[in-house]
N, C-alpha and C positions, 0 to 999 in steps of 0.2 A: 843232752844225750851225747855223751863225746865216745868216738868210735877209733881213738887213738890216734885222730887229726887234728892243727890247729886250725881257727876258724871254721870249726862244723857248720857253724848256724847259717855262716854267711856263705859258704858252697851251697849247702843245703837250697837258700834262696835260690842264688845262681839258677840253681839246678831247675826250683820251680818255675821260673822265669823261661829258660830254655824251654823245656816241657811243654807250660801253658803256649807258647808262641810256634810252638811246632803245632801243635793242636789247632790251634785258630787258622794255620795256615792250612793245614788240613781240611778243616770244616770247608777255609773259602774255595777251594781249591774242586772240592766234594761236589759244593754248590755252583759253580758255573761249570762243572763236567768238563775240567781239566784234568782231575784227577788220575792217575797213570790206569795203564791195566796191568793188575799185578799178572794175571793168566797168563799172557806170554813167555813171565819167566818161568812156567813148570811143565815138565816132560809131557808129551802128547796123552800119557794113559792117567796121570792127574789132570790135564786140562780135561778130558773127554770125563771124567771122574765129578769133577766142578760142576760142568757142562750140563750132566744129569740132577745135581742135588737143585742147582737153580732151577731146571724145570719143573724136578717136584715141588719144591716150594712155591712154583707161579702158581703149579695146578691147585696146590692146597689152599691159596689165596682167591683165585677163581674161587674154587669150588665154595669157600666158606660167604664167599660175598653173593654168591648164587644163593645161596640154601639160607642166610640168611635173611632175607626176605620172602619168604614163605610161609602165608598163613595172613588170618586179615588183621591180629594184632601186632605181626611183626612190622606190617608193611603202616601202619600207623605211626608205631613205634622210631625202625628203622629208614625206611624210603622219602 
């Protein structure tokens, strides 16, 4: 697929090389809770904005794992 470059295929690599190795360092990065806080960089009425959508989300998560187990087939099932 040549995009009017020489060597496409082998940038192209490069490219996934880069990519995948940003990513893995991401992941580890995620997993020992190094990872930056992106929040800091956005204005006080986007962070307070954030702020709120993570709380809905915890409650929706709450709420689903509560209600969940309710009933004596769920709790067979589920618990």
């Amino acid at each position: 697929m040549p995009l009017g470059c020489s060597d496409f295929d082998l940038k192209l690599f490069q490219f996934a090389i880069v990519a995948w190795s940003l990513w893995v360092c991401r992941n580890k990065m995620r997993m020992e809770g190094k990872f930056p806080k992106w929040e800091i960089l956005l204005c006080d009425e986007d962070r307070r904005k954030l702020g709120e959508c993570r709380d809905c989300v915890a409650s929706w998560t709450r709420n689903f794992s509560q209600k969940r187990c309710t009933g004596a087939d769920a709790e067979e099932i589920f618990c």
